[in-house]
BAFI-3210 file (N, C-alpha, C; in Angstrom, 3 decimals, decimal comma, padded with zeros to 6 digits):
// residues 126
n [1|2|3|4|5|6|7|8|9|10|11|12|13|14|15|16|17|18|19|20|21|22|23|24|25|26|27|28|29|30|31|32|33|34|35|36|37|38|39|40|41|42|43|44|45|46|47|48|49|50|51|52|53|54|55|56|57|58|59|60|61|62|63|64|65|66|67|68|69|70|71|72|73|74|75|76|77|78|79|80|81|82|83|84|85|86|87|88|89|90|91|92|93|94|95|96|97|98|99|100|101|102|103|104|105|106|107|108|109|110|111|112|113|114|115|116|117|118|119|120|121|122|123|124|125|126]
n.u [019,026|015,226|013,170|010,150|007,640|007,075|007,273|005,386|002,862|003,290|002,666|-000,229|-001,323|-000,704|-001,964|-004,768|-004,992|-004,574|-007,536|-009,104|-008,592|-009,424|-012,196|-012,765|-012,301|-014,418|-016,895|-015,607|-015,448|-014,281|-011,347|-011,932|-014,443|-012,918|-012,718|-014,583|-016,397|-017,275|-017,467|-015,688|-013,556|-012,333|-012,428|-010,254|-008,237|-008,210|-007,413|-004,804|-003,113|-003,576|-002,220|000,050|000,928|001,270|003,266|005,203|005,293|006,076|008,496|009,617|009,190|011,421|013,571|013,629|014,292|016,301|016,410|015,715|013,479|011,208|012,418|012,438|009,888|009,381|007,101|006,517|006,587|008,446|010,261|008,870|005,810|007,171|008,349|005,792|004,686|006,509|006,092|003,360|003,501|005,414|004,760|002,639|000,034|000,727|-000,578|-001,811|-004,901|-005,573|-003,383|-003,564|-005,910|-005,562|-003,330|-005,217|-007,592|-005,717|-003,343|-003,375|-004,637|-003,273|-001,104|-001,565|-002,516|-000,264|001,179|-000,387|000,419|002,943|002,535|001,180|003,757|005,457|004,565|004,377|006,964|007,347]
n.v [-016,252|-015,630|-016,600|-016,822|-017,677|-017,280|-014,260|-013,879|-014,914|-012,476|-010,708|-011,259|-010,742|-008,042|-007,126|-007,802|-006,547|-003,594|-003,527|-003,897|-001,314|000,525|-000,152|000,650|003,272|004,583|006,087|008,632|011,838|014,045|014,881|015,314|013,352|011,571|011,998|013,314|011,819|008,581|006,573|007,184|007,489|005,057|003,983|005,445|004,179|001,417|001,768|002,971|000,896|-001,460|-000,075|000,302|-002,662|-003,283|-001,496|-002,751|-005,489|-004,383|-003,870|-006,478|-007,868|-006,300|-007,071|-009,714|-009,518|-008,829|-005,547|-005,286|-006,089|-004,379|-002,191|-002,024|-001,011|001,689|003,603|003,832|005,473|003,953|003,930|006,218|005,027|003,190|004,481|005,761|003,894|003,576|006,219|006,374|004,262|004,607|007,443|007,781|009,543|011,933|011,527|013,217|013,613|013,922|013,221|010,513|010,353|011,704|009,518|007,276|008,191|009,393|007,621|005,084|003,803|003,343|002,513|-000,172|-000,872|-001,537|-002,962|-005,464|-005,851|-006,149|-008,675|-010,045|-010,316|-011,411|-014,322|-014,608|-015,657|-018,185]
n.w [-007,756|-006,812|-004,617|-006,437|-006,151|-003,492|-003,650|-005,481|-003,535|-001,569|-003,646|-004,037|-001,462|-000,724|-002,945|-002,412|000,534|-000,799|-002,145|000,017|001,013|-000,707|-000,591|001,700|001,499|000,191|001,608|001,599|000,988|001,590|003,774|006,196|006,640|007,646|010,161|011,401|012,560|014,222|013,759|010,973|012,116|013,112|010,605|009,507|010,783|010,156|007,615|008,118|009,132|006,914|004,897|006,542|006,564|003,700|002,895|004,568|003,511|001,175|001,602|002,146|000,274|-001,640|-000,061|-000,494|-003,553|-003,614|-003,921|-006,871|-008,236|-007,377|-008,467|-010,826|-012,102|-012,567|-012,664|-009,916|-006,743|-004,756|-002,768|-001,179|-000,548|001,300|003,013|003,873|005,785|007,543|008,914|009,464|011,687|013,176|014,140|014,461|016,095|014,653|012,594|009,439|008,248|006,088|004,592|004,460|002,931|000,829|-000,243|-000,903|-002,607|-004,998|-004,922|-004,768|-006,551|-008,990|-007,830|-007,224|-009,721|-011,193|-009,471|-009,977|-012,621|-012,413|-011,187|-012,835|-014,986|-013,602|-013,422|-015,885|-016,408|-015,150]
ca.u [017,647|014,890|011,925|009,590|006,541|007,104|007,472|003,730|001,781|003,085|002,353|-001,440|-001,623|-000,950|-003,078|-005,838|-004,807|-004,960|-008,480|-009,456|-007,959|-010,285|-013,361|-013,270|-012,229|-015,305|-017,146|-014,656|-015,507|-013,420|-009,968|-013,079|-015,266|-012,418|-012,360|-015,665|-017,259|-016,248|-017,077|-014,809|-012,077|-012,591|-012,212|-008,718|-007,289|-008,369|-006,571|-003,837|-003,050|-003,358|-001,078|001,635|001,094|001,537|004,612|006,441|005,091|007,203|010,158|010,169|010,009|013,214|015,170|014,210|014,778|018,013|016,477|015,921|011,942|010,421|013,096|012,057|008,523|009,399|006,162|005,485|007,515|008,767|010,260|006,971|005,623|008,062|007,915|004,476|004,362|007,329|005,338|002,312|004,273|006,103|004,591|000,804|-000,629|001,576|-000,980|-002,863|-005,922|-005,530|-002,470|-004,328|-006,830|-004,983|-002,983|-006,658|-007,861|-004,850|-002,115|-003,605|-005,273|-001,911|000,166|-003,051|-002,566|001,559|001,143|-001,217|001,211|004,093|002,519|001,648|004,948|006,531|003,727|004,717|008,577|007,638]
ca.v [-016,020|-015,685|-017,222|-016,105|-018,088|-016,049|-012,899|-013,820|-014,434|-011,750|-009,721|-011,590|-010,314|-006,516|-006,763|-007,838|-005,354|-002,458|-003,321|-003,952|000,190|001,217|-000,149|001,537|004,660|004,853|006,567|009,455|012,171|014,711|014,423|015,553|012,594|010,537|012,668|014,046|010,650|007,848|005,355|007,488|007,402|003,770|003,546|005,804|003,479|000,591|001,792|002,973|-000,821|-001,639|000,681|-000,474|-003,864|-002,702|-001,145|-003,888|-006,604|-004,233|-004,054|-007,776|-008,066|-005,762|-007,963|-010,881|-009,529|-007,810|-004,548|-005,403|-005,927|-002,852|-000,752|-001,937|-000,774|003,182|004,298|004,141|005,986|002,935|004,823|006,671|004,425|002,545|005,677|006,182|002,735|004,291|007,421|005,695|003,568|005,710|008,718|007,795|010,804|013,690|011,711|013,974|012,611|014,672|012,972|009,433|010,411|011,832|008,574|006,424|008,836|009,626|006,985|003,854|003,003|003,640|000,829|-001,830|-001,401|-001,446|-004,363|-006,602|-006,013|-007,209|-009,850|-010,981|-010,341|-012,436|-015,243|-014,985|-015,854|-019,231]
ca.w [-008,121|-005,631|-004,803|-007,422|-005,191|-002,430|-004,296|-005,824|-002,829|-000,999|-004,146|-003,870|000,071|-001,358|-003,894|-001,848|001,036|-001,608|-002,396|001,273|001,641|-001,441|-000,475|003,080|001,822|-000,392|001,907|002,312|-000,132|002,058|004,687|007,517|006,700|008,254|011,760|011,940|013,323|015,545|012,176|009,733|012,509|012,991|008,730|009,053|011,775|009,754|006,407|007,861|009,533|005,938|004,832|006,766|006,351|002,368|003,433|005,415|002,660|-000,391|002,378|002,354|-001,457|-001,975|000,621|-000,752|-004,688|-003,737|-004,658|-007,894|-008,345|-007,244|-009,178|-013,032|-012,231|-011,988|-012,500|-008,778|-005,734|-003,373|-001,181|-000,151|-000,011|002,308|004,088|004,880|006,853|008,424|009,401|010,501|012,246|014,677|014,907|014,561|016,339|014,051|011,242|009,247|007,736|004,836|003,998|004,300|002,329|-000,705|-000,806|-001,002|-003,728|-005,528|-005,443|-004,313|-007,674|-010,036|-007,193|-007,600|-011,278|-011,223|-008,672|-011,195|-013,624|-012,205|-010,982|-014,178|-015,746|-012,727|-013,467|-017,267|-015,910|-014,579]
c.u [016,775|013,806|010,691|007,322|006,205|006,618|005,659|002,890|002,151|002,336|000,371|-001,781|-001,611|-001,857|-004,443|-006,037|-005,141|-006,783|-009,334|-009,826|-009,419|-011,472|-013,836|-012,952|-013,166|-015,970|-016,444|-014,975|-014,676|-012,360|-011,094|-013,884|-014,523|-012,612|-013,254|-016,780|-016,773|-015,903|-015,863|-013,158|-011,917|-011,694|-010,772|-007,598|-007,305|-007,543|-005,131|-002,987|-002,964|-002,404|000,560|001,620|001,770|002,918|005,580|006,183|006,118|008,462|010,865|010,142|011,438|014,243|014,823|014,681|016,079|017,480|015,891|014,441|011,152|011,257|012,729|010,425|008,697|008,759|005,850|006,847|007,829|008,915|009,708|006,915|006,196|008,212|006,258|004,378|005,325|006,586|004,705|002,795|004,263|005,576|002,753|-000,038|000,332|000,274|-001,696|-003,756|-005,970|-004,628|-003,307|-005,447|-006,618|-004,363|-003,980|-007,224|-007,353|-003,891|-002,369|-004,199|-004,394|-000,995|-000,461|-002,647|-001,090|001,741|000,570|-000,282|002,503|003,748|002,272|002,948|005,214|005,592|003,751|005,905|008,770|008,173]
c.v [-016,106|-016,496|-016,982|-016,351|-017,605|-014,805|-012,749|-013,548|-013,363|-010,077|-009,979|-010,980|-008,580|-006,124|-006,751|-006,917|-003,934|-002,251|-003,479|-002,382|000,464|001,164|000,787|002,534|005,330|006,043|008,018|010,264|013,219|014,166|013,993|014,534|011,646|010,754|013,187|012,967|009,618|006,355|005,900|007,280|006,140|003,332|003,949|004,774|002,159|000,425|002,098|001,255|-001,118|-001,286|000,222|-001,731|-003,680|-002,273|-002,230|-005,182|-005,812|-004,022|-005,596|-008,329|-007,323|-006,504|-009,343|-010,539|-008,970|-006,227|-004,152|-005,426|-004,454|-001,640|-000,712|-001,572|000,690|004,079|005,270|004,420|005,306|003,373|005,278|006,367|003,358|003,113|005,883|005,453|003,235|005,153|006,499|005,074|004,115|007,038|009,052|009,181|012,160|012,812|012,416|013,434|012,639|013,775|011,250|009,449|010,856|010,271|007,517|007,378|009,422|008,936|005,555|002,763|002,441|002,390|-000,262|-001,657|-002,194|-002,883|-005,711|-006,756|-006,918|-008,534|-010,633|-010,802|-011,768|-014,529|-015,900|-015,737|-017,324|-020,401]
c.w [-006,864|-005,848|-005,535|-006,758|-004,425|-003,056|-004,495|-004,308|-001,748|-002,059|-004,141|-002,546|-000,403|-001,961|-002,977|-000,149|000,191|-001,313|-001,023|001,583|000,367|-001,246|000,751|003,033|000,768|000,057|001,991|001,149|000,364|003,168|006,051|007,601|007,631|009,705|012,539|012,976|014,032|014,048|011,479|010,690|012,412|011,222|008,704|009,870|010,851|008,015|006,704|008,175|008,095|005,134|004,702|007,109|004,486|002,236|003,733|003,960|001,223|000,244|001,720|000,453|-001,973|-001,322|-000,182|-002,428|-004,686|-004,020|-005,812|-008,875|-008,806|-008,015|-010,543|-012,723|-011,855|-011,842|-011,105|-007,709|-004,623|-002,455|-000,693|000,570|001,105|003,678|004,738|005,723|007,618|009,474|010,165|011,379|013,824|014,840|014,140|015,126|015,810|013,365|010,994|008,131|006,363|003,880|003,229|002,845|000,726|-001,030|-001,311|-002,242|-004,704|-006,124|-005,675|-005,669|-008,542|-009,090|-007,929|-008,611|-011,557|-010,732|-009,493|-012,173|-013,476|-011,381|-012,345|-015,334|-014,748|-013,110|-014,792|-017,315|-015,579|-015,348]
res [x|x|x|x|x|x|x|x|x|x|x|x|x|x|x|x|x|x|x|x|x|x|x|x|x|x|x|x|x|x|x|x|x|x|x|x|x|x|x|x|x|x|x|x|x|x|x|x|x|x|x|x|x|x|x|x|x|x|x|x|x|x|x|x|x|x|x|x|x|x|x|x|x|x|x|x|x|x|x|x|x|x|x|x|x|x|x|x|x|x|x|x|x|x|x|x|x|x|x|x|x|x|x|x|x|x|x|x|x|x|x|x|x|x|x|x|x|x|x|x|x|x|x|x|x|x]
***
């Protein structure tokens, strides 16, 4: 069995990363809002850092659940996401803003929800 303590507050550090990413991509009503100014670039450098902190924090929940966590929640595409922190990662200047910006207005809401959930399942478990 794993640490189920762990598991939480790293799922509390996500959660509150997520909503960190949503508030600063408020402003953004297009990909261009991110690139067109020195603030909006500022905002994309600042979500993606978030990002892949988001990333490396659901790495470290699959090693420590075996796997086994993030797979009964199938709603949501781990691997992507596992991947995008990848991307950003290593090959920071291929990013395209566009891409950033769909995941902040598209995906980012549907994890936060997925994420609340299994935290309170795992919180129901104790």
């Amino acid at each position: 069995m794993y640490d189920k303590e762990l598991v939480l507050d790293i799922l509390e550090q996500i959660i509150e990363a997520i909503v960190i990413v949503q508030e600063r991509c408020t402003f953004a009503i297009c990909q261009n809002d991110f690139m067109d100014t020195k603030e909006g670039q500022e905002k994309l450098d600042s979500i993606c850092m978030k990002l892949i902190a988001i990333g490396e924090s659901l790495k470290n929940i699959d090693k420590i659940t075996d796997n086994k966590l993030l797979a009964s929640y199938s709603l949501i595409e781990w691997k992507k996401i596992k991947g995008i922190r990848d991307f950003i990662s290593h090959h920071y200047f291929d990013l395209d803003a566009e891409v950033i910006f769909g995941i902040c207005k598209n995906k980012i809401g549907d994890l936060l929800m997925v994420l609340k959930q299994m935290k309170l399942d795992l919180e129901k478990m104790k």
